[in-house]
N, C-alpha and C positions, 0 to 999 in steps of 0.2 A: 391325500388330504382328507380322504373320507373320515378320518378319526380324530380330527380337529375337535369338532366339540366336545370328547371325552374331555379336553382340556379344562374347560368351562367349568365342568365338573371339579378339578384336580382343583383350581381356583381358587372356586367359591371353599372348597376345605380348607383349603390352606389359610384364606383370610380366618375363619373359623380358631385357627391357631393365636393370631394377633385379639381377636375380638373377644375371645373366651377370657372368665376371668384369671384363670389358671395360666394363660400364654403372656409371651413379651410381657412388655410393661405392666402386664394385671396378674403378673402370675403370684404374687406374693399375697395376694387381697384375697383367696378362695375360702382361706381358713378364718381369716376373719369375719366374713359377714356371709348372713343368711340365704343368698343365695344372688342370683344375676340373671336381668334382663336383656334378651338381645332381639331386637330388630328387623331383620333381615328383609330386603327391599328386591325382588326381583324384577330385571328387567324381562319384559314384557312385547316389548316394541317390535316392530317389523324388521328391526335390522338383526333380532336374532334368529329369523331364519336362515342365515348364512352364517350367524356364530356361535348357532348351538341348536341345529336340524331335528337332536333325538330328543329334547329336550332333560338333559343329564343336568343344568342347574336347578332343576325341581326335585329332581332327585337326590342331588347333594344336601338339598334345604331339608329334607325327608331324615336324612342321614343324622345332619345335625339336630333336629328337633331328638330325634330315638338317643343320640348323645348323652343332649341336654339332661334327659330323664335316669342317666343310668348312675349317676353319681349313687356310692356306695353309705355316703354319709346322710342318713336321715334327717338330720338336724335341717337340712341345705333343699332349698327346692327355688328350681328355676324355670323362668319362663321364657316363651318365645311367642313374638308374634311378628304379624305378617304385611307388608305394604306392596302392591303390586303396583311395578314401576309401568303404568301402563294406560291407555283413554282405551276406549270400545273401539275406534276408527278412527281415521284422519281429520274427521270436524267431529270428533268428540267433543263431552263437556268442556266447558271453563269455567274460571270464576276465581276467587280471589284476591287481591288489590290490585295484583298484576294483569289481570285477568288471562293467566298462562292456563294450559291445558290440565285435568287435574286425574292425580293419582286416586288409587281405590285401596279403602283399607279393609285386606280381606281377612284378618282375624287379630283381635288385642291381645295383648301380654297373657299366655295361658298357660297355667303350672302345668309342667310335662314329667311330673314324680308318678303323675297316672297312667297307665296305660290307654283307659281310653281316651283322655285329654291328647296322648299323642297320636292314638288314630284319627283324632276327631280332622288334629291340625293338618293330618296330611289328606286326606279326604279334604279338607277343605282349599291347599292349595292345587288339586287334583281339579275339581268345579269350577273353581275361580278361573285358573288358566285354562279351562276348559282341554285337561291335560299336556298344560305346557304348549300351547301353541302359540308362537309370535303373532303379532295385533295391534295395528293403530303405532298411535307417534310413542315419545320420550319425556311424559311430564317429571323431567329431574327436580326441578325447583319444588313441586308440590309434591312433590314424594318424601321429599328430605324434611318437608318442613312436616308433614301428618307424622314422621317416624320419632321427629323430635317432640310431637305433643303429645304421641301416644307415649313415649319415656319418662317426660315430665308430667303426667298426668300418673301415670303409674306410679311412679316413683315418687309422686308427692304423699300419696298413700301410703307406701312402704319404704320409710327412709331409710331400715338396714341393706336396701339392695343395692348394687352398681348397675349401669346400663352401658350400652353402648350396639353400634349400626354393623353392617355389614350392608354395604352397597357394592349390590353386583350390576355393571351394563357396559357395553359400548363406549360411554364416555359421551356421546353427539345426545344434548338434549335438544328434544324437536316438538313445536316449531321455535321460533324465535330460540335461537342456542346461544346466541352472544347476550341478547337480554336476560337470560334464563342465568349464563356463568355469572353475569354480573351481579345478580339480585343474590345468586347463593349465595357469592363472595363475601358480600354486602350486607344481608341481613340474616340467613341462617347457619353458616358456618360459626360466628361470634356467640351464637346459642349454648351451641355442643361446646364449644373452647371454654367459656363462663359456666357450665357445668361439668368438664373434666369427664366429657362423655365421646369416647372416641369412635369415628368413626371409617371404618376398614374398606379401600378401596379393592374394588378388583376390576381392570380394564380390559376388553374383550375387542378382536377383532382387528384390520391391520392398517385403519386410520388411525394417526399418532395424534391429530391435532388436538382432540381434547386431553389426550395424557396429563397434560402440567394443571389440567385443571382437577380432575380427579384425584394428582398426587397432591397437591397444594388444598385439597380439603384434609386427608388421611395425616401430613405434617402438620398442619393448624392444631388440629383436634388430638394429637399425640398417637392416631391410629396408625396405619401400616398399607402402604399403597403397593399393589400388585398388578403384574401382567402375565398374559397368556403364552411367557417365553420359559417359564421352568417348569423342571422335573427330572427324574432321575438318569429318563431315558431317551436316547438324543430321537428327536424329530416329535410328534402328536402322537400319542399311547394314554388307554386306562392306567398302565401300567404307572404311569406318572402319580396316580392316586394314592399306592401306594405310601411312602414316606408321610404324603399329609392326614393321613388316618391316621398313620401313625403318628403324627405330631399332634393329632387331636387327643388322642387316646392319651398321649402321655402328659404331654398340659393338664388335661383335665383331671386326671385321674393319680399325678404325680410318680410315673414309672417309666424307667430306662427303657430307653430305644436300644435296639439293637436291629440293624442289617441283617436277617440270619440267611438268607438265598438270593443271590443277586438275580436280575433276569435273567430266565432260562428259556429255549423254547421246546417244547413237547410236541409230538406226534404220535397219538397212540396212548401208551402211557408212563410213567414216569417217577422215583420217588427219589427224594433227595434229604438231607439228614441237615438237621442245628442242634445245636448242643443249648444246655439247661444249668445252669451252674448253681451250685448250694447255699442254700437259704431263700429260695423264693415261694415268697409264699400267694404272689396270683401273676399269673401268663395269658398275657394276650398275644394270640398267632393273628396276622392281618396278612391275607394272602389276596393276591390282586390279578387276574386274569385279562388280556384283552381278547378272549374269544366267551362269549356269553354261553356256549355251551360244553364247555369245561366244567365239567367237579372235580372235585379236592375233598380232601379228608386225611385225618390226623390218627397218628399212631403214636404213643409213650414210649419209654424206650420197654417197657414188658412187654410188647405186643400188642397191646389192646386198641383199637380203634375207641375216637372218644366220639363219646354220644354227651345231648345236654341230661341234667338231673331237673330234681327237685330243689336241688340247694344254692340255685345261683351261676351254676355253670350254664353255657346257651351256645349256640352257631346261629349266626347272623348271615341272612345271604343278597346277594344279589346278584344281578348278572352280570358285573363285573366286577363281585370281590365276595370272598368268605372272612367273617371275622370269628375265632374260636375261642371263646373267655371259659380260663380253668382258674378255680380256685381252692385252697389247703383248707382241707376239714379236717376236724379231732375223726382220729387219736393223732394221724401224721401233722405233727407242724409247716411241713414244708414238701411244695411238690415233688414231684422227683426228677432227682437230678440223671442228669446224659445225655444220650441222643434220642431227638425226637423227629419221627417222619412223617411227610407230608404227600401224600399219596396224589398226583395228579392223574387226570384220562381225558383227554380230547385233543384241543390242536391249538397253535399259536403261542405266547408265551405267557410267562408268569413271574412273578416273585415275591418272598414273604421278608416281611419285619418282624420283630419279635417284641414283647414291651414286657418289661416284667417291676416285681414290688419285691424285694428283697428286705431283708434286716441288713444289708449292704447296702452302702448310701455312699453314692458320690454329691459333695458339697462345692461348690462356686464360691471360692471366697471375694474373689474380685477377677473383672470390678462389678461390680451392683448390678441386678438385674432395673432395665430404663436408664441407667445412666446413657448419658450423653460424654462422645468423649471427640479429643481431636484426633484428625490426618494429622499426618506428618510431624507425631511424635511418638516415641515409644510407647507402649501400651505392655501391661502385664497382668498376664491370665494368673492364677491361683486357685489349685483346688487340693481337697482331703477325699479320702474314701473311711469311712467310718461303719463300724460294726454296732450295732446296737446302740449308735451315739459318739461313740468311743471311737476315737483318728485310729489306725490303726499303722504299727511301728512294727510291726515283724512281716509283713510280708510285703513285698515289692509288685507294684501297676504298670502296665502299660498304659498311661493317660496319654489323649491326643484329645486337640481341641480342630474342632471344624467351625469356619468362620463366613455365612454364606450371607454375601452383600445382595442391594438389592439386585443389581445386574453383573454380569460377569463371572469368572471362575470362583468358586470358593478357595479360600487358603487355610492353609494346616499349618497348625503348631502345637510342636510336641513340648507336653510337658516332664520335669524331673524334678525327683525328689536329692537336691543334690547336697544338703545338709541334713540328709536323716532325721527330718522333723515331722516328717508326715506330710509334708504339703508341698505338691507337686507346682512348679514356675514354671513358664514362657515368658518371653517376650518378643512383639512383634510391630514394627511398625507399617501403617496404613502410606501410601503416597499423598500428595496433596490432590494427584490428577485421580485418585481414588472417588467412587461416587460417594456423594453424601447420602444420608437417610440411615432407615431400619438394618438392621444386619441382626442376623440369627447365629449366635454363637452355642455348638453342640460340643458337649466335653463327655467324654467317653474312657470308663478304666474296664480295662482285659486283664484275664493274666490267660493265656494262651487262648484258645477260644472260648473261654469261658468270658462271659460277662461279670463285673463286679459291682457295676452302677454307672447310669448318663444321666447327667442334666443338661437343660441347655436354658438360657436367659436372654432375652431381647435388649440390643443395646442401640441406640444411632452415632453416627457417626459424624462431626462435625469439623468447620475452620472453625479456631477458636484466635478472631484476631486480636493483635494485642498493638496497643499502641502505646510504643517506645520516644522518648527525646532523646534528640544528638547531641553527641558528646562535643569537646572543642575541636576534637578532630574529623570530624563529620560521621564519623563510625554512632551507630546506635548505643543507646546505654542498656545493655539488654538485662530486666530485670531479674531479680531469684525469688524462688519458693519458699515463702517459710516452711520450718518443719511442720509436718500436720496438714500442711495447705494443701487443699485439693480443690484449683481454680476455675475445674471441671464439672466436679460436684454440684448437682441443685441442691442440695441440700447444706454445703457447706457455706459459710460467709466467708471468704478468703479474697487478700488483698496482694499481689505479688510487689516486692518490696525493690526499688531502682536507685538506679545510683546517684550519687550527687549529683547535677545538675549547675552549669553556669552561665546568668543571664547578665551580657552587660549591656547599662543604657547606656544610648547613644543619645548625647544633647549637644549640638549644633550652637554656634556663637547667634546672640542676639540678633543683628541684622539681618542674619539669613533667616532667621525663625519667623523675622519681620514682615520679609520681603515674600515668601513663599506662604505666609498664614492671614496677610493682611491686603496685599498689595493686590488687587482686584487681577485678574488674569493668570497671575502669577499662582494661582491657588488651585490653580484646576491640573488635577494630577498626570494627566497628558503629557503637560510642560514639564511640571518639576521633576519626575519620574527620572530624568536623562544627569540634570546634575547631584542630585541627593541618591544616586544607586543603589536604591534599595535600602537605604538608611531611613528608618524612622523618624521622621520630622520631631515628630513631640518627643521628650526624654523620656522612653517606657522602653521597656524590656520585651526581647522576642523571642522566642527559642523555635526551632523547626524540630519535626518529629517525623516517624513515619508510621506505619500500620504491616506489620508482620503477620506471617503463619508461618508453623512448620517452627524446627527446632537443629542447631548446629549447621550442618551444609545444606540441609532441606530448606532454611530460612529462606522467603521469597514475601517480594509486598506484594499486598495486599488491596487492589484500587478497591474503590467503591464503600470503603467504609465511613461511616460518621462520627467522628471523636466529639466526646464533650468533655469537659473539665471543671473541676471545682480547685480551688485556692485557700488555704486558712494557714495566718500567720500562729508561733509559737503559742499566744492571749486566746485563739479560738476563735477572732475576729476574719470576716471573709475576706478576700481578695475579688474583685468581678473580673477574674481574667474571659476571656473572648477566645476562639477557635476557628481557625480559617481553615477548612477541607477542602485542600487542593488535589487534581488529578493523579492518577499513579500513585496510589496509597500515601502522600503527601499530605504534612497537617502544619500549621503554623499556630505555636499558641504567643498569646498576647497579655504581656501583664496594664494595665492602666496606668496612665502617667503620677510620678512620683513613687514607687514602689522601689524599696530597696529592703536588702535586709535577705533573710532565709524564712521562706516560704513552704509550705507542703503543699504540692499539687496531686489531686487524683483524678485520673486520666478511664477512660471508657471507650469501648468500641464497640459500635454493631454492625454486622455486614451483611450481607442479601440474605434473605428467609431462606432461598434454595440450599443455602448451603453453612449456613451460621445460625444456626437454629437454637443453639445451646446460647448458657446465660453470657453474656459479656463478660470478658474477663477483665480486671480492674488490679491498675497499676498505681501505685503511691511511691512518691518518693521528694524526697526538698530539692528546693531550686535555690541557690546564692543569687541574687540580685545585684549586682555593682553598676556604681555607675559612675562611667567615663564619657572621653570626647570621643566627636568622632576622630580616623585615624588622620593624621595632615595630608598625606597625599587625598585623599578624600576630600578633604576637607577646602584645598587648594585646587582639586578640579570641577568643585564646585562652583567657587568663586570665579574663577576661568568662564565657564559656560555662563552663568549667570550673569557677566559682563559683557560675552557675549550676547544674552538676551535684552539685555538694556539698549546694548548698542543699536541692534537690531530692532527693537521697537523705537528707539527715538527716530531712527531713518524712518520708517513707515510712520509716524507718526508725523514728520516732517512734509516727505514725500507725498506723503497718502493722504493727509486729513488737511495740513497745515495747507499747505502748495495748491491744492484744487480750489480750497475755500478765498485764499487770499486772489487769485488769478479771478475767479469768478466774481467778488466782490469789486475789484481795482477798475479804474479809468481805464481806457487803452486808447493806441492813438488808431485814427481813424482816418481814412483816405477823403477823406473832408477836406482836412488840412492839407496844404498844399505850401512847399516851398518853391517862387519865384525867380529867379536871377534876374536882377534890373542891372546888372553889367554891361549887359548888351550894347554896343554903342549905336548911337543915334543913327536912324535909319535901316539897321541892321534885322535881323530875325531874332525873334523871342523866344530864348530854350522853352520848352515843354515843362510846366510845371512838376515838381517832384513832390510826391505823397511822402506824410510824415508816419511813416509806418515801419513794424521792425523787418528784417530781413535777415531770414534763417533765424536756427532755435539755439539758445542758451538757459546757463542758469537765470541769469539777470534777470533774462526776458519772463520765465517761470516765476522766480520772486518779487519782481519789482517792473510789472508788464507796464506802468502809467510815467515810467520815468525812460524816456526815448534820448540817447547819445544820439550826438551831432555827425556822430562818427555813421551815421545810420542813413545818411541822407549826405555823406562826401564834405563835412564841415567837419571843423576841429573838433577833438574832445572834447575840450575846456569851454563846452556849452553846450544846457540840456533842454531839451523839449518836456518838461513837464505838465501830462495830461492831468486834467480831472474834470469833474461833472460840469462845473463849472465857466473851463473854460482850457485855454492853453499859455501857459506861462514860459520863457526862454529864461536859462539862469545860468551866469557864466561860475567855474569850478574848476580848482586847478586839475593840469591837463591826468591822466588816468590813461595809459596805456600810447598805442602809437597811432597817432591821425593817419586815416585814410586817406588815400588818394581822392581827389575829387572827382565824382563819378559823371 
């Protein structure tokens, strides 16, 4: 693991690639405007002494500043300036609104066309980091926000230029890091977004947990989020440096990559041969060593070892790379072609890229460089090789497309020219379980080991959900393309076109409309829910939908999406239809009561930032309206239940409300009262008088407690004790049921 922070290094270049105006999504913008600012924020903090000990990201920044300056077009001059993501110590300054720890701005926007302007800047990130040594906390929040005043401040000055950040760190802003994500989130991430100024993550080191925050600034801002898990060479190597020089070199500078010596390792010394193929007329060797005391040096195929001139030719060194720029002077138009060697002596490994400018031109016809496109449907690559402008139809390419996502293996796809037009097809499709984000598509034509031309274009990769309505047979109505339509495209306004659509209302007979819309209880959806089955009370129309991704057998919902909807009949006149998003990619739309007729509805989705990033894709198509009854068994198991609930509430109403109030309110009899027997004959003993009270429980006794049978007390039916406040009344009735025995 000692070689871990070469990484750091291989990094911070490679963002270099996305943030340059010439890479990814800027790479079409170089020739048009006067030149480009860029930012570059390094962290600083104590936690890079465990993730970048030699300090190699100051070095990278070095690298990229001497870059910036080498642009061959005079017309173009760029600058770079510097934020050091860092406080003095651990109770460094603050200040602020937030009053969070604060960043140091250690040099502004400085044209780097000079030479000494680019000594100056590196001398000065030299002092500042007091040679790159880690120090104090992680002011993220005040770093991003000084990087975006120094852009806006610059750039309100010079409106021909673009800008954009390169933030290198950790990811752990310190102290307060959860207050710190949330304020970026919140108030300057929305800055760079509103001025289409992107800004390039690089994550370091082997806590994951700010990742989504780091990457979720870089997709905001349309930049390019990175980690310390790639390179060409498996495990932590310089060597990894490689490829991103050479990605910078050729973004910037507009010239084909080429692989020309894979890693090799040396002991002692060593030379090994790439070939040069005809018409080039400037070559950059980037050779990349992980033992700092290794030299290298280059040889033509005449023999000559190259040395730099007066004319523009130079060797670039460091202690872990040589870079060698040759270029065609009069009278030869063009270098010279064949084998060329690269002379190594010392120990460990090595390997060279090639980058060349030919009057050979490989072209990308599609898709777009930035374009955003879906998973889980077909995708088709397209490219020309052109001579002087000119496609070129007599000679035959080995075109291959490399397609490098942000995490995982890269995939290849070969292109053919298989209609003799000149332009070489693929197609490939992505999975849906494929990551979303940035992807680097590299297209390369050979014809034996000769080079002919690479480009490559930055594209991301997206779910693009779509939200479909159900046919009458519950199957999706799955829309089509028009011709021309590219639903993918930001740049296009494209509508994908669906199929008829049939809405029938459901209206339910008066009484019940009555009884469940008016009748106090009856209206609380609880209840009615069980006999109206899901039928719409009011007469409006429903249709159920869902929310898709993926294309043919890849099709799969899509949960978490938000459908909205608009309505305009035939006249132009709106509809207010309504959209219920239910779980599991599930959508209910709703026309409003009395709609009938054929309607045009357009439908929209958008689904999580993570991975639906691209524009909504927007579905149109007519809906028929009809409106019917509901169906009679429906209609009659309603009425069923519904009579149960009457029935049901009249007992309880009886029972419950009627029955306690009338039994509490009533006379009752009372052991006051007493019945006698004077039968007794003379002299005899006198029964024990009997209380006029009821005995055991009935309904009677529950509805009509103050009216006591005779039968109650061992006397006939056919007379009642009727109690009240009053008094006690006897009242003879014909007889009712069978006299008791007298007790």
């Amino acid at each position: 693991m000692r070689h871990r922070p070469l990484r750091v290094c291989a990094l911070l270049l490679l963002a270099v690639v996305a943030a340059w105006p010439g890479a990814m999504a800027h790479a079409n913008r170089l020739a048009a405007i006067a030149g480009h600012v860029t930012v570059i924020v390094l962290d600083m903090s104590g936690s890079m002494a465990g993730n970048d000990p030699l300090g190699l990201r100051c070095s990278a920044a070095n690298a990229y500043i001497d870059l910036s300056g080498s642009n061959p077009n005079d017309s173009v001059t760029n600058y770079v300036g510097i934020v050091g993501l860092a406080n003095d110590n651990a109770s460094g300054t603050s200040g602020g609104a937030h009053g969070f720890r604060l960043a140091q701005v250690w040099a502004d926007p400085t044209a780097t066309n000079d030479p000494a302007n680019r000594n100056q800047l590196r001398q000065t990130i030299a002092a500042k980091s007091k040679n790159c040594a880690p120090n104090g906390n992680t002011p993220t929040y005040d770093s991003l926000a000084k990087a975006y005043g120094m852009l806006d401040s610059f750039l309100g000055a010079h409106s021909d230029l673009t800008g954009s950040v390169i933030l290198l760190t950790d990811g752990n802003p310190d102290p307060q890091g959860d207050t710190q994500v949330a304020d970026v989130n919140k108030e300057i991430v929305p800055k760079f977004v509103s001025k289409q100024w992107p800004v390039d993550s690089i994550a370091l080191g082997t806590d994951t947990s700010y990742r989504g925050f780091l990457s979720g600034i870089s997709q905001r801002t349309k930049g390019t989020a990175y980690d310390d898990s790639q390179g060409p060479v498996k495990g932590v190597s310089p060597l990894n440096l490689a490829r991103v020089f050479a990605d910078i070199f050729r973004e910037y500078e507009g010239r084909a990559l080429k692989p020309s010596i894979p890693p090799t390792a040396v002991a002692g010394k060593s030379s090994k041969q790439f070939f040069i193929g005809d018409a080039v007329t400037h070559l950059d060797v980037v050779a990349v060593k992980d033992t700092p005391g290794t030299t290298i040096s280059l040889t033509d195929p005449n023999g000559q070892v190259f040395q730099p001139d007066q004319q523009g030719n130079f060797i670039s060194t460091d202690p872990h790379y040589y870079i060698f720029s040759l270029e065609a002077h009069s009278p030869a138009p063009f270098l010279q072609n064949g084998p060329w060697t690269l002379n190594v002596s010392g120990s460990g490994q090595f390997l060279v890229d090639s980058l060349t400018v030919s009057t050979l031109a490989l072209n990308i016809t599609a898709p777009q460089d930035g374009a955003t496109l879906p998973l889980g449907q077909p995708i088709t690559l397209s490219a020309t090789v052109a001579e002087n402008g000119n496609v070129v139809l007599d000679k035959t390419y080995d075109v291959e497309a490399l397609l490098t996502p942000p995490s995982g293996q890269p995939l290849r796809v070969f292109l053919k020219d298989k209609d003799a037009t000149g332009t070489y097809s693929g197609t490939f499709t992505l999975p849906l379980s494929a990551s979303a984000g940035a992807y680097k598509v590299d297209v390369t034509a050979t014809q034996g080991t000769i080079s002919a031309g690479e480009q490559a274009i930055g594209v991301k990769f997206a779910v693009f959900p779509t939200p479909v309505l159900l046919g009458a047979n519950g199957q999706p109505l799955v829309p089509t393309t028009p011709t021309g339509c590219k639903p993918t495209d930001a740049t296009t306004n494209c509508t994908l076109a669906s199929p008829m659509a049939t809405a029938n209302v459901t209206a339910w007979d008066g009484l019940l409309r009555f009884i469940y819309t008016k009748v106090p209880l009856f209206t609380a959806s609880w209840l009615r829910g069980w006999p109206l089955a899901g039928y719409a009370l009011d007469p409006s129309a429903t249709l159920s939908g869902e929310v898709i991704v993926g294309a043919g057998k890849t099709t799969q919902l899509y949960p978490g999406a938000t459908v909205t909807a608009t309505a305009t009949r035939a006249n132009g006149t709106a509809v207010p239809v309504t959209v219920d998003n239910l779980p599991g990619g599930h959508f209910r739309l709703h026309f409003p009561q009395g709609t009938q007729g054929t309607v045009n509805v357009q439908l929209s989705a958008t689904g999580n930032p993570q991975d639906a990033f691209g524009n909504p894709v927007v579905v149109s198509g007519p809906v028929a309206v009809r409106l019917g009854g509901v169906p009679r068994d429906a209609a009659q198991r309603a009425w069923l239940i519904t009579a149960f609930y009457l029935a049901l509430m009249a007992l309880i109403a009886l029972f419950g409300v009627y029955g306690p109030i009338n039994y509490a309110l009533r006379a009752k009899p009372s052991r006051r009262n007493r019945l006698l027997d004077m039968s007794v004959p003379q002299g005899g003993t006198v029964d024990p008088a009997k209380p006029l009270v009821w005995r055991g429980a009935s309904l009677r006794r529950y509805f009509a407690p103050q009216t006591l049978p005779a039968g109650q007390v061992g006397l006939p039916n056919t007379l009642t004790f009727r109690h009240s406040y009053g008094g006690l009344a006897l009242r003879v009735r014909p007889t009712r049921g069978k006299t008791p025995a007298a007790a």
